[in-house]
Backbone as JSON, one array per atom type, in Angstrom:
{
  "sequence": "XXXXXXXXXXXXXXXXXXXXXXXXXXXXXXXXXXXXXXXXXXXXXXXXXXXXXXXXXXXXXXXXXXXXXXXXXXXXXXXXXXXXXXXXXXXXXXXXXXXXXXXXXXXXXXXXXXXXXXXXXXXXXXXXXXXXXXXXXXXXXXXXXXXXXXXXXXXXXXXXXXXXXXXXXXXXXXXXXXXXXXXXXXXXXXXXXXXXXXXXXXXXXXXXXXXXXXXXXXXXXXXXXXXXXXXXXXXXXXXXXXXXXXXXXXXXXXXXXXXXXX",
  "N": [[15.08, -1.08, 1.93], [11.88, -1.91, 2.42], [9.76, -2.08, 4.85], [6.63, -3.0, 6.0], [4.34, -2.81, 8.62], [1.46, -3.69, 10.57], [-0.68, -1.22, 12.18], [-2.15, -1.76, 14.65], [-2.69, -1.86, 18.44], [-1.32, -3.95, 19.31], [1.07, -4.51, 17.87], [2.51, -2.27, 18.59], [5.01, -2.0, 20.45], [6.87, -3.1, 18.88], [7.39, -1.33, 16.63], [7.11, 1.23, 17.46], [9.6, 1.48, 18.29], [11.35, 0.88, 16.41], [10.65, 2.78, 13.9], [12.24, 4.52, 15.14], [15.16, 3.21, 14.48], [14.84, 2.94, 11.71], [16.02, 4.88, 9.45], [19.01, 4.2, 9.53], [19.01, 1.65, 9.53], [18.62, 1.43, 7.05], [15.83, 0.74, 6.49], [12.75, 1.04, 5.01], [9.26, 2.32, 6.49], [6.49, 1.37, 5.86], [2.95, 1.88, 6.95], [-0.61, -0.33, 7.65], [-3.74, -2.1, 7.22], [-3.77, -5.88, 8.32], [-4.43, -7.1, 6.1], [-4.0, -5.5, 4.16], [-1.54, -5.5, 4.32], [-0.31, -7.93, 3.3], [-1.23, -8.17, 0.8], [-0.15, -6.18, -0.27], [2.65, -7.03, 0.11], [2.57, -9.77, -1.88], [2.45, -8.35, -4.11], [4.46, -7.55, -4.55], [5.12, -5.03, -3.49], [5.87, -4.5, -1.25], [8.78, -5.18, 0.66], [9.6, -7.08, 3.13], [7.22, -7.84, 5.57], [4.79, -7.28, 8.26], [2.23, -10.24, 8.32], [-0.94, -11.5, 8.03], [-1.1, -14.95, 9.77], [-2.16, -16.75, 8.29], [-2.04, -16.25, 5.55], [0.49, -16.32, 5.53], [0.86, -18.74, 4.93], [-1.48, -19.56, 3.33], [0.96, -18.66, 0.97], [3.45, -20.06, 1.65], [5.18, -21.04, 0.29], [6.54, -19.65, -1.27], [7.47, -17.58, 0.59], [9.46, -16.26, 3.42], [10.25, -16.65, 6.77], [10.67, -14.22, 9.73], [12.93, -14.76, 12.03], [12.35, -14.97, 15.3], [9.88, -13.21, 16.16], [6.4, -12.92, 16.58], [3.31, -12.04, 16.57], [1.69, -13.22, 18.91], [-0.6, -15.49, 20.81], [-1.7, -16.86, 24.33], [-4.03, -18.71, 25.22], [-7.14, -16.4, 26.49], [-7.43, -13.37, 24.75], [-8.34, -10.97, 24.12], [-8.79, -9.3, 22.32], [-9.97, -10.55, 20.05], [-13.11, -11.47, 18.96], [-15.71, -12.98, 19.28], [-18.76, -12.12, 19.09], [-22.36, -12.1, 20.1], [-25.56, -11.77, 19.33], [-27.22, -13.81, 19.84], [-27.89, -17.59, 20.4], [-25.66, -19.53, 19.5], [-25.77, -21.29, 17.27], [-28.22, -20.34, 16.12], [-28.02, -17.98, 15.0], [-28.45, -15.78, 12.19], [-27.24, -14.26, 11.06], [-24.04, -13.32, 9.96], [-21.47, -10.46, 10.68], [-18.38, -9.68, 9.3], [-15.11, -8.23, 10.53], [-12.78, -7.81, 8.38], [-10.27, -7.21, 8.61], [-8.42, -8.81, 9.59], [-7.51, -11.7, 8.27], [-6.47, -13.86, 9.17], [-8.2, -14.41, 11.5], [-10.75, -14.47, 10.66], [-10.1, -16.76, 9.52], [-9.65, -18.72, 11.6], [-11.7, -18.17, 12.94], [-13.64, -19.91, 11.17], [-12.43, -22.41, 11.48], [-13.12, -22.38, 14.33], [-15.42, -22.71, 14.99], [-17.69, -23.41, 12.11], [-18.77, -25.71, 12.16], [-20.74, -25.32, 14.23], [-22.6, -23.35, 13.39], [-25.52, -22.53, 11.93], [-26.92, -23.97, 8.49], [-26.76, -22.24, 6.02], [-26.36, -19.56, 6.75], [-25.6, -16.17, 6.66], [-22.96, -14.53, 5.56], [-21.53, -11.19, 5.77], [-18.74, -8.63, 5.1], [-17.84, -6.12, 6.44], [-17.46, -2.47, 8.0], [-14.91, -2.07, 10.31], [-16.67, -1.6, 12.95], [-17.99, -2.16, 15.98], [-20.76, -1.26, 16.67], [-22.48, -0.99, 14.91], [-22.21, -3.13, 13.27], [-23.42, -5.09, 15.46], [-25.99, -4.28, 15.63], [-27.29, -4.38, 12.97], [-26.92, -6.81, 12.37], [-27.01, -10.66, 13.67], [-24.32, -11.51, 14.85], [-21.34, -10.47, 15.15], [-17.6, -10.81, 14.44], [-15.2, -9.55, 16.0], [-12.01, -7.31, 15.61], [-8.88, -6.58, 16.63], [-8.29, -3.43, 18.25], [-10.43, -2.33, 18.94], [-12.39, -4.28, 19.53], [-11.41, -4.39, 22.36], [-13.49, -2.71, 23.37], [-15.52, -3.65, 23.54], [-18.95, -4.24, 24.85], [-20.17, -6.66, 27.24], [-22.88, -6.56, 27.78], [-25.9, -7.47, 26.85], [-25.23, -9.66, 25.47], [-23.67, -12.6, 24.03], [-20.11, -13.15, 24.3], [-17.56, -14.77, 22.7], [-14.3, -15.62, 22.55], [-11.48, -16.23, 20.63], [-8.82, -16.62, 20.83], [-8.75, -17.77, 23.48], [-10.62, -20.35, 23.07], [-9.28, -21.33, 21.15], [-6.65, -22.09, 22.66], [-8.28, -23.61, 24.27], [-8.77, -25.85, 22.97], [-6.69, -27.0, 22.15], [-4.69, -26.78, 23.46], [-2.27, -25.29, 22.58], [-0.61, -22.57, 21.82], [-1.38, -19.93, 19.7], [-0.65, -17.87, 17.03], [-0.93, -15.34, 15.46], [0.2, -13.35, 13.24], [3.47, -12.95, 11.7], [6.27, -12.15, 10.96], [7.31, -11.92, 7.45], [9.65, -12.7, 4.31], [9.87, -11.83, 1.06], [10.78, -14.53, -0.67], [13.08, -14.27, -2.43], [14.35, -12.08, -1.72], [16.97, -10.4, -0.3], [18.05, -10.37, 3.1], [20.04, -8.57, 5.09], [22.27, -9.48, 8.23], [22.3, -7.26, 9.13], [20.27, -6.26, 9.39], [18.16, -7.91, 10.51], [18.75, -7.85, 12.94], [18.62, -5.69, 13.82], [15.86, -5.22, 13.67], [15.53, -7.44, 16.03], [16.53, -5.89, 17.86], [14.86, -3.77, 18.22], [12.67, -5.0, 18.92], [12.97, -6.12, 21.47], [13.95, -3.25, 22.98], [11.14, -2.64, 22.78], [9.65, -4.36, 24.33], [11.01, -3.9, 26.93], [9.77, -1.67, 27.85], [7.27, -1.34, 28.11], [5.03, -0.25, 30.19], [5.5, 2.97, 29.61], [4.66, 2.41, 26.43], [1.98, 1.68, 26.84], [0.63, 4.19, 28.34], [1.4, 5.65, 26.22], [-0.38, 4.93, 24.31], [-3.01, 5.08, 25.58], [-3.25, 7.01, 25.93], [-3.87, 8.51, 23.57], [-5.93, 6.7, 22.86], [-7.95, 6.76, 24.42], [-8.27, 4.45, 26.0], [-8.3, 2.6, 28.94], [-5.56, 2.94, 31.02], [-4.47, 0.66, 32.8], [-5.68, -1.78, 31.47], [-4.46, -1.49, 28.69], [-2.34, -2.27, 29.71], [-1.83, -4.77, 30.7], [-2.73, -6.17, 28.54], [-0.75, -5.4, 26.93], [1.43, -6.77, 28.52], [0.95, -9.25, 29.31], [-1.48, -10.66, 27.42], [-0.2, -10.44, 24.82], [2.21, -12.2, 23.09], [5.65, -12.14, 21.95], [7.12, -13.49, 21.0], [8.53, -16.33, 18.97], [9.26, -19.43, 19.23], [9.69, -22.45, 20.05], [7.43, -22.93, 21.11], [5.14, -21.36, 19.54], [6.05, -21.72, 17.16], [5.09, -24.61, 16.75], [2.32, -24.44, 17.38], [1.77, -22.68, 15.34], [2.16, -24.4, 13.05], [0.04, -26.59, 13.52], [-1.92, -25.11, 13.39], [-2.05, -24.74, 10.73], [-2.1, -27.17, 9.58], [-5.14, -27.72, 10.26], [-6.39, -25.7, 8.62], [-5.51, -26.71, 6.47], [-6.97, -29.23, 6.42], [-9.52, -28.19, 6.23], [-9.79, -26.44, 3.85], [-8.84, -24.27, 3.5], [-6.31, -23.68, 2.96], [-4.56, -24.62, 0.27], [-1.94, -26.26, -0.26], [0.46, -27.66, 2.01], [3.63, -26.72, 3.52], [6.8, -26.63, 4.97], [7.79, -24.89, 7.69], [9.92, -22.23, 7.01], [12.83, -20.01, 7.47], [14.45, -16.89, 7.4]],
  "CA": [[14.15, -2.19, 2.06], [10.59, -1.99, 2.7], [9.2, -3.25, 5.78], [5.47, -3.44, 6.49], [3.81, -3.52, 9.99], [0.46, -3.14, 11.19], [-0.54, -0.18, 13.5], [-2.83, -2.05, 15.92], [-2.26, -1.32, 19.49], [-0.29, -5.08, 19.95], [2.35, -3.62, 17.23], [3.54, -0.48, 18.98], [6.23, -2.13, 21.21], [8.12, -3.14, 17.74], [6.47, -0.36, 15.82], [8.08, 2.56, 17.61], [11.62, 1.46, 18.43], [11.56, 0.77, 14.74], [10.68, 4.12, 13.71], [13.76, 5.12, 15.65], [16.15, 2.75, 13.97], [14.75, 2.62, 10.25], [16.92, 5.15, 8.59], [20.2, 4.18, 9.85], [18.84, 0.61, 8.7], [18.44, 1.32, 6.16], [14.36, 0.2, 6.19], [11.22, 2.46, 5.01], [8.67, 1.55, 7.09], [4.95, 1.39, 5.79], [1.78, 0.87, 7.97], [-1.65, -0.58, 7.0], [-4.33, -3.05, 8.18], [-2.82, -6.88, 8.06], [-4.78, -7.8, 5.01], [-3.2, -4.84, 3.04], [0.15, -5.5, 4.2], [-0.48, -9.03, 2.6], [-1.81, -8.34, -0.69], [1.31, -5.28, -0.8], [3.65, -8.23, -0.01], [2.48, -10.41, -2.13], [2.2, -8.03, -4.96], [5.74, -6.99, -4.25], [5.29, -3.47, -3.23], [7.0, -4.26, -0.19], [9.94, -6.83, 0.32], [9.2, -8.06, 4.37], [5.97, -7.35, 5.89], [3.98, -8.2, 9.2], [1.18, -10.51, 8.3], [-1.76, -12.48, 9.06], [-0.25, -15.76, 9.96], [-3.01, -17.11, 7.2], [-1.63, -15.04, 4.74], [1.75, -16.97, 5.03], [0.31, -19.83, 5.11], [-0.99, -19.46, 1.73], [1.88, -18.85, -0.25], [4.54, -20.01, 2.66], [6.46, -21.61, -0.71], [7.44, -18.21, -1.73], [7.94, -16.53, 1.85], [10.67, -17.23, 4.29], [9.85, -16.02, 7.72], [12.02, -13.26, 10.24], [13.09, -15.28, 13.04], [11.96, -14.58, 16.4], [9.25, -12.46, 16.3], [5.21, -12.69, 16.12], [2.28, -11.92, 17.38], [0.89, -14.58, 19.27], [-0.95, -15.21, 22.54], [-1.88, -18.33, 24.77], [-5.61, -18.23, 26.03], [-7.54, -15.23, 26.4], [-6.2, -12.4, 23.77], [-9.45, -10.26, 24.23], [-8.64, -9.09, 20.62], [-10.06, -11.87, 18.5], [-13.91, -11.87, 19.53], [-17.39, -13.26, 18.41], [-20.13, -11.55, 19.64], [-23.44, -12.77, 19.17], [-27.24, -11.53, 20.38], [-27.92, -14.99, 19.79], [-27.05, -18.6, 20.57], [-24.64, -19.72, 18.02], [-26.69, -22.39, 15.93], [-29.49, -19.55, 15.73], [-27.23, -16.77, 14.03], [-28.72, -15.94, 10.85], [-26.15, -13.29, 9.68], [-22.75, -12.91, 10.87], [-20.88, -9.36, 10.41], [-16.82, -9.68, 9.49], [-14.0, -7.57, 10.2], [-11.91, -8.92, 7.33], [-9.18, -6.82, 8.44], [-7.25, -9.62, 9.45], [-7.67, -13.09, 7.93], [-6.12, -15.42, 9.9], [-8.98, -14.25, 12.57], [-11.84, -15.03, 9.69], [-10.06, -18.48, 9.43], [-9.96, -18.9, 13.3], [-13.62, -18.52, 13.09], [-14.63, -20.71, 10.27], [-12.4, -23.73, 11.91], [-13.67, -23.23, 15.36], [-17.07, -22.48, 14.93], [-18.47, -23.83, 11.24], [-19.93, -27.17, 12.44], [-21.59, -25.09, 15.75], [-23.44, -22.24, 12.93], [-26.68, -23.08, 10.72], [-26.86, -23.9, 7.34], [-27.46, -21.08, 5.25], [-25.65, -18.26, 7.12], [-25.39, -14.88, 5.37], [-21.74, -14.21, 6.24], [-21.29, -10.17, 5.55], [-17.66, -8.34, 5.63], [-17.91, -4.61, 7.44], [-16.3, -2.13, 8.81], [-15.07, -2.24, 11.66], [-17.63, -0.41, 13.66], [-18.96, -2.89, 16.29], [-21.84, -1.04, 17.4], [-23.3, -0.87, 13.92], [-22.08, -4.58, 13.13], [-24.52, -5.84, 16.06], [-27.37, -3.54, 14.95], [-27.4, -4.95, 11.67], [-26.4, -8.68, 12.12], [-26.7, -11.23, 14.97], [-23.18, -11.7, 15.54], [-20.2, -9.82, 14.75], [-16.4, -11.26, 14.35], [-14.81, -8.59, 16.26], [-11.01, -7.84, 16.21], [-7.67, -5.38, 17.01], [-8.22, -2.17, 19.53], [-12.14, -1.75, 18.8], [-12.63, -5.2, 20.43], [-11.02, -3.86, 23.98], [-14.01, -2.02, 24.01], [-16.9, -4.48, 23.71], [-19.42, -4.19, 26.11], [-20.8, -7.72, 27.37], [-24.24, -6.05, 27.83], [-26.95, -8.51, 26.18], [-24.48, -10.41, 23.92], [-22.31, -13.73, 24.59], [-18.77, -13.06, 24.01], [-15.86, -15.5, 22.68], [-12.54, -15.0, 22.76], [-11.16, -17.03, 19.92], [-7.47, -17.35, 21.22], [-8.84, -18.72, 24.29], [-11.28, -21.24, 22.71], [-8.68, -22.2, 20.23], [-5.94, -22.36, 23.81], [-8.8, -24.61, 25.0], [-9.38, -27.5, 22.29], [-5.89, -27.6, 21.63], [-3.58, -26.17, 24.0], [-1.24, -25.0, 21.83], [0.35, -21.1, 21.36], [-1.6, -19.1, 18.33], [0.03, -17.34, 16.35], [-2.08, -14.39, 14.95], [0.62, -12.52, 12.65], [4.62, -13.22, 11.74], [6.99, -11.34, 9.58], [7.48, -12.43, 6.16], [9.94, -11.93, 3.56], [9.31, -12.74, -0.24], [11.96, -15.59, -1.2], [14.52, -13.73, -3.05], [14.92, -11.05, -1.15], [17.86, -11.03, 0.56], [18.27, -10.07, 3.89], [21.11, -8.69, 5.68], [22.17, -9.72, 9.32], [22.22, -6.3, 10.68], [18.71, -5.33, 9.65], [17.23, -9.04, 11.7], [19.34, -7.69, 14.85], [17.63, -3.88, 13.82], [14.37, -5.64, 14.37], [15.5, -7.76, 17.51], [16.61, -5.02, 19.23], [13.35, -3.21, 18.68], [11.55, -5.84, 19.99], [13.29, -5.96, 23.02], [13.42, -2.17, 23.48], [9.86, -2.48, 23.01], [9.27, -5.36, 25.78], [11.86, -3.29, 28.33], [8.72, -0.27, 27.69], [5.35, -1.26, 28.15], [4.07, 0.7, 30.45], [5.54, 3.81, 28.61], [3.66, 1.86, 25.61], [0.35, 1.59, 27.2], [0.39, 5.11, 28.71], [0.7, 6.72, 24.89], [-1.72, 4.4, 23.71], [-4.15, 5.11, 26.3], [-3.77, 8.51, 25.63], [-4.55, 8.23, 21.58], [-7.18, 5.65, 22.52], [-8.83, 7.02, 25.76], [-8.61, 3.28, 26.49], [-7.96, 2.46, 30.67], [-3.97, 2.53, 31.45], [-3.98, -0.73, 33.38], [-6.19, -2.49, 30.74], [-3.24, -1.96, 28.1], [-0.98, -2.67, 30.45], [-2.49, -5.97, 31.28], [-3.2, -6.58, 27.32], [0.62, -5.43, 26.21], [2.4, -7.6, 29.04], [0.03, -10.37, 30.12], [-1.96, -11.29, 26.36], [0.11, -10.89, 23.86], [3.28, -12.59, 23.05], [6.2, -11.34, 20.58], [8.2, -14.49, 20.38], [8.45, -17.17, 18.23], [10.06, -19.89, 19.46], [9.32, -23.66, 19.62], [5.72, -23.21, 21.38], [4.55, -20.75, 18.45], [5.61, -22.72, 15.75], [4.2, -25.95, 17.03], [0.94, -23.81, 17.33], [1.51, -22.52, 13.68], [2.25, -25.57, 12.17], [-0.66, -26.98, 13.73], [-2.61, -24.52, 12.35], [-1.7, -25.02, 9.44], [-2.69, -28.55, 8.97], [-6.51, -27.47, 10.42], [-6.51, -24.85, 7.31], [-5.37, -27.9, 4.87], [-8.13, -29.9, 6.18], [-10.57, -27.5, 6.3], [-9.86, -26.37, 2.58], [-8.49, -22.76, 3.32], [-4.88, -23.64, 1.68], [-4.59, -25.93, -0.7], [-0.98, -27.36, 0.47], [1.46, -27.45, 3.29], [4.92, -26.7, 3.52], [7.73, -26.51, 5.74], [8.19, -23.22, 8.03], [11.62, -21.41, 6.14], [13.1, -18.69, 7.99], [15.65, -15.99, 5.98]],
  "C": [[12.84, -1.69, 2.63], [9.56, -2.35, 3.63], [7.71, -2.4, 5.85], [4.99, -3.72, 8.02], [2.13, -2.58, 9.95], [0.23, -2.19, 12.26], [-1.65, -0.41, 14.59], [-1.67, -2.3, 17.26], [-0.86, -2.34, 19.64], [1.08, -5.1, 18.8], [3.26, -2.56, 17.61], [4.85, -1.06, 19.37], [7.33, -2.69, 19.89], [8.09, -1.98, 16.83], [7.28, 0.91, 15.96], [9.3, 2.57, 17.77], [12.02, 1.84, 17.1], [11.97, 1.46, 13.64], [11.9, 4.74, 13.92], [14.75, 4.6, 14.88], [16.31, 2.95, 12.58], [15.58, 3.51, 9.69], [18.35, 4.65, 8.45], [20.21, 2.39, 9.18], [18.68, -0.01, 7.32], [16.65, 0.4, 5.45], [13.67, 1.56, 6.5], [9.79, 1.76, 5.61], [6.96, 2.35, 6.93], [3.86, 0.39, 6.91], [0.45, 0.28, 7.1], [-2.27, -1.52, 8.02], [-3.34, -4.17, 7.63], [-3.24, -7.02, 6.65], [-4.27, -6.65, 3.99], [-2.0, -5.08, 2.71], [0.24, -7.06, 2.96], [-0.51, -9.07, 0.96], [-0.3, -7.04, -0.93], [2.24, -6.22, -1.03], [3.68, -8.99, -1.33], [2.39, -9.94, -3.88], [3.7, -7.38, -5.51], [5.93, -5.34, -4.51], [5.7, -3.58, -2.12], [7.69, -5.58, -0.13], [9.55, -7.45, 1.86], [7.64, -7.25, 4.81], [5.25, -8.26, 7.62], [2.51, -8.51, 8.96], [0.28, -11.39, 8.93], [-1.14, -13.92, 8.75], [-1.13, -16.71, 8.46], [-2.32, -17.32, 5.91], [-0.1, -15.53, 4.51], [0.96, -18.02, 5.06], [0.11, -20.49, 3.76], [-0.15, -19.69, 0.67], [3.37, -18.76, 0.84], [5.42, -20.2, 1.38], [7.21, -20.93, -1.46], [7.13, -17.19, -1.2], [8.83, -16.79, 2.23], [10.35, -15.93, 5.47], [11.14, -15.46, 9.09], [12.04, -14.61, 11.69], [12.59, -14.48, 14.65], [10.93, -13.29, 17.12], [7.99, -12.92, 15.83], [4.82, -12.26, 17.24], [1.54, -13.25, 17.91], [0.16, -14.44, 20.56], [-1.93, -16.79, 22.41], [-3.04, -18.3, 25.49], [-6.22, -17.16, 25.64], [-7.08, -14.18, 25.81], [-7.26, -10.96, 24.28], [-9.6, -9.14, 22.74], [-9.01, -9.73, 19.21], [-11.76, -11.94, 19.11], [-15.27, -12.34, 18.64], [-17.94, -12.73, 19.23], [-21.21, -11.87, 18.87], [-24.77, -12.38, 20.41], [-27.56, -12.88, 20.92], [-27.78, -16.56, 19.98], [-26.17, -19.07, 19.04], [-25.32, -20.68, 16.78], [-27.87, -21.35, 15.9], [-28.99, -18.01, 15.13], [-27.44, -17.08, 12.6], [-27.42, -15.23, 10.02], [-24.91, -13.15, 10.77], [-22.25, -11.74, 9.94], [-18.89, -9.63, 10.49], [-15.72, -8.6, 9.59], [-13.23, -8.05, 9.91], [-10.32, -8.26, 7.32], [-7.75, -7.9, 8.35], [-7.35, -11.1, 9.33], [-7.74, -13.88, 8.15], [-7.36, -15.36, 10.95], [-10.4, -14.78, 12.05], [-11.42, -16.7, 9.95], [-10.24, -19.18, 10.35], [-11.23, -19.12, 13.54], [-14.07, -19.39, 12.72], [-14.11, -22.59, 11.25], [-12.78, -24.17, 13.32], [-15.11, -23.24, 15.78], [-18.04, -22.81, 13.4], [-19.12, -24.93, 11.79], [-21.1, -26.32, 13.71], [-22.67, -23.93, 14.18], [-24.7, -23.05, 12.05], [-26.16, -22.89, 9.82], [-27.88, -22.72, 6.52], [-27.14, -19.83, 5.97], [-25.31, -17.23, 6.85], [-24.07, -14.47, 6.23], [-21.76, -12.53, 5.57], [-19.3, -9.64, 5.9], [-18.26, -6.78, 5.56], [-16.94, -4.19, 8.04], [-16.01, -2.43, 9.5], [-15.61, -1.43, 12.91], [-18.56, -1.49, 14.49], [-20.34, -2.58, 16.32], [-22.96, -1.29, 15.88], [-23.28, -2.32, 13.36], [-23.49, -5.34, 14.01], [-25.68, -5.25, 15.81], [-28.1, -4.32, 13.22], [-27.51, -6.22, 11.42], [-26.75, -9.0, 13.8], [-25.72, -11.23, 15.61], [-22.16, -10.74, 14.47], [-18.58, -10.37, 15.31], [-15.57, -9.55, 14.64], [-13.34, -8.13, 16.54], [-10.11, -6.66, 16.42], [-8.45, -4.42, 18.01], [-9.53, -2.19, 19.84], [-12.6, -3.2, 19.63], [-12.1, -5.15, 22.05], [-11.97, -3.08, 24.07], [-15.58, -2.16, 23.98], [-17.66, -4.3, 24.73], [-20.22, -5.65, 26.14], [-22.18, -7.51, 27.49], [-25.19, -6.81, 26.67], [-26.7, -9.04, 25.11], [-23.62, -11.58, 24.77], [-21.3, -13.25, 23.75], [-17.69, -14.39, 23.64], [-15.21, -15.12, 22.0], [-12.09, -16.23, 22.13], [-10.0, -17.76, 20.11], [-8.12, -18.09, 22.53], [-9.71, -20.51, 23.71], [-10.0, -22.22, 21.89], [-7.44, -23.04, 21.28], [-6.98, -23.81, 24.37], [-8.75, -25.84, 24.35], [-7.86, -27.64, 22.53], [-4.2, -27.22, 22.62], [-2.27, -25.97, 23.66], [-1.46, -23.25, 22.16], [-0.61, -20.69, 19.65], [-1.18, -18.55, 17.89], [-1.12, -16.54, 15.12], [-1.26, -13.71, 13.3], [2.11, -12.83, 12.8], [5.27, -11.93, 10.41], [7.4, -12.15, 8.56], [8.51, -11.71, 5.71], [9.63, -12.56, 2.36], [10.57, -13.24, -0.18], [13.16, -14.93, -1.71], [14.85, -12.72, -3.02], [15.67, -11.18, 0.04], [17.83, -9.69, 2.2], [19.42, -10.23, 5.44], [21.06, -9.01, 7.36], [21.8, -8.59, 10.21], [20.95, -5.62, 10.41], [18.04, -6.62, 10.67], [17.41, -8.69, 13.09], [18.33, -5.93, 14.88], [16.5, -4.31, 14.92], [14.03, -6.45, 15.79], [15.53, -7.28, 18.43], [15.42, -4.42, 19.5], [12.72, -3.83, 19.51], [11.85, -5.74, 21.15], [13.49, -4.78, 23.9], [11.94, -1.55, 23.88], [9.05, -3.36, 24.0], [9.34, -4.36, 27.09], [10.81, -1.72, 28.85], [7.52, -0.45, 27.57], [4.83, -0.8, 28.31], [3.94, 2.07, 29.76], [4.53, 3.59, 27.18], [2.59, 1.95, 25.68], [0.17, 3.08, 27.52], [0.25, 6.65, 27.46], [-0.6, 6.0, 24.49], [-2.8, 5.0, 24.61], [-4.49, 6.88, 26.24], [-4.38, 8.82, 24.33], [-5.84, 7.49, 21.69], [-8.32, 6.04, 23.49], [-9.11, 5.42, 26.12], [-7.81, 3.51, 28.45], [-6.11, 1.99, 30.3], [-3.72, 0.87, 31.46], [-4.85, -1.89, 32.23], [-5.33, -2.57, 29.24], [-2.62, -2.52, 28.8], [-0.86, -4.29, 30.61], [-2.53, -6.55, 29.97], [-1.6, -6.99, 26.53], [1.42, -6.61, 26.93], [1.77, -9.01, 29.23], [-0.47, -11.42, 28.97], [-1.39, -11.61, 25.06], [2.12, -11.75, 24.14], [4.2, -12.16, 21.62], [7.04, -12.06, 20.05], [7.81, -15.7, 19.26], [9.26, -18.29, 18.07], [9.52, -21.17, 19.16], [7.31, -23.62, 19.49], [5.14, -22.75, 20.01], [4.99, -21.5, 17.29], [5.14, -24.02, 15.71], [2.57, -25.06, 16.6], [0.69, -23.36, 15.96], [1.23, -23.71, 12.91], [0.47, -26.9, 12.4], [-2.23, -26.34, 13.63], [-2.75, -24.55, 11.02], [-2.25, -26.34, 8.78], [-4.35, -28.09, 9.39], [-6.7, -26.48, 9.33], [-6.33, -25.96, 6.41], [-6.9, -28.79, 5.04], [-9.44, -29.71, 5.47], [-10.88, -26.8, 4.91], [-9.37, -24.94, 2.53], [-6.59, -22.76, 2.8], [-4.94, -25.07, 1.52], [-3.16, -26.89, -0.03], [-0.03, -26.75, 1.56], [3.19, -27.82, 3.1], [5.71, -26.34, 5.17], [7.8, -25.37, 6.42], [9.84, -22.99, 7.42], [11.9, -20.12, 6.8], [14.48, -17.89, 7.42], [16.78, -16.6, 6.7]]
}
C-alpha cells in the first residue's frame, strides 16, 4: 500500500516512527508538499495519503478518512501566516504559497470581505523574503513561516484568527483513503502506534529538526507539543465539519457530505 505524508516539520512525530514500521506493514511511504500528495491521491498513484483538509473536502464522496489522526491546532499555530507591509484593505498584490490549499482557503474565507477590489493574487515559491519584496503581503506557511521576522510588517496567524471568530479546533490536514481501497486493521494500529511513539518523543523530534533546520530547540519544542495537535476526535471534526459548510458557502466546494472514516 502506498501511503503519502508530507515532510513539514509538524509531520515528523508520525513521519519517522513510520519509516520504522513501513516494511513489516507492509506500506511504501512517499513524501511531497500537501498539494502533491492530493493531486497523487486523487489521481490514484497512491491509495491513503496525508492531505490538505480542503483537498478532502472536495471530493470527500470518494475518500473515507483514517481515524484518529490530523493535523490540527487551536489558536495560534504560527505556521499559517499573512504578512503584510500594508494595512489589509490597501494590499494591492498578495504573494501565495499554494503549497497547501486548505491554508489559501483559510485566507480567502477569513480575509476576502477585509481586501480591495481588484487584488492581483500571485502563487510563489515559498521564499518569504522575496514574496514581501515583490508583493505587499505574502500568505506564508509550514517551517519557513517559524522564521518570519515581525520587523515592519503586521503578522496574522490564521489558526488563531479562525480560533477567534469561531472557537472551534482547525483542522489543517487528515489522512485520506480513496473509497475502494481496502484497508486492513493492522496497518490503522501501524499508524496509531506511530503516532503515539511520535507524541512519547518530541523533544528527541525537535532536537533533529533543529539540527536540519538551524531553527531554536525550545521554539520546536514549544511548536511540536504546545501548537499542533495530532488527534481527531470530536473537537476536530466539529471544527472540520464546520469548515466545511464556510467552503460551501463561500463557493470553494460545490457540495457537502458526511465525514466517512475506513
Amino acid at each position: 500500500m502506498l501511503l503519502g505524508i508530507h515532510d513539514f516539520i509538524n509531520s515528523q512525530p508520525l513521519l519517522g516512527p513510520l519509516r520504522k514500521r513501513a516494511s513489516e506493514a507492509g506500506l511504501e511511504i512517499k513524501t511531497g508538499s500537501p498539494a502533491q500528495l492530493a493531486e497523487q491521491l486523487s489521481s490514484g498513484l497512491l491509495d491513503m495519503a496525508m492531505i490538505p483538509a480542503i483537498e478532502y473536502l472536495k471530493q470527500s464522496d470518494c475518500l473515507r478518512l483514517l481515524p484518529d489522526v490530523s493535523i490540527s491546532s487551536r489558536s495560534k499555530v504560527g505556521t499559517v501566516l499573512l504578512v503584510s507591509k500594508v494595512p489589509l484593505n490597501a494590499i494591492r498584490s498578495l504573494a501565495l504559497d499554494n503549497r497547501s490549499r486548505t491554508s489559501v482557503a483559510l485566507l480567502r474565507i477569513l480575509y476576502s470581505s477585509e481586501f480591495p477590489v481588484g487584488l492581483k493574487i500571485v502563487e510563489h515559491e515559498p521564499d518569504p523574503e522575496k514574496m514581501l519584496q515583490n508583493h505587499d503581503a505574502a500568505l506564508i506557511i509550514g517551517d519557513q513561516a517559524l522564521t518570519v521576522s515581525n520587523e515592519g510588517v503586521s503578522i496574522f496567524d490564521l489558526s488563531e484568527e479562525w480560533f477567534n471568530r469561531t472557537e472551534k479546533t482547525f483542522v489543517h490536514a487528515v489522512i485520506a483513503v480513496r473509497k475502494r481501497i481496502k484497508v486492513e486493521d493492522g496497518i490503522i494500529q501501524v499508524l496509531l502506534d506511530a503516532k503515539q511513539e511520535g507524541l512519547q518523543n518530541l523533544d528527541t523530534i525537535a532536537q533533529i529538526e533543529a539540527t536540519k533546520t538551524g531553527l531554536p530547540v525550545f521554539l520546536l519544542q514549544d511548536y511540536l507539543k504546545n501548537k499542533i495537535c495530532y488527534d481527531f476526535g470530536q473537537e476536530e471534526m466539529e471544527g472540520l465539519m464546520h469548515f466545511q459548510s464556510l467552503c460551501h458557502e463561500a463557493g470553494l466546494i460545490l457540495k457537502k457530505f458526511p465525514l466517512r472514516f475506513v
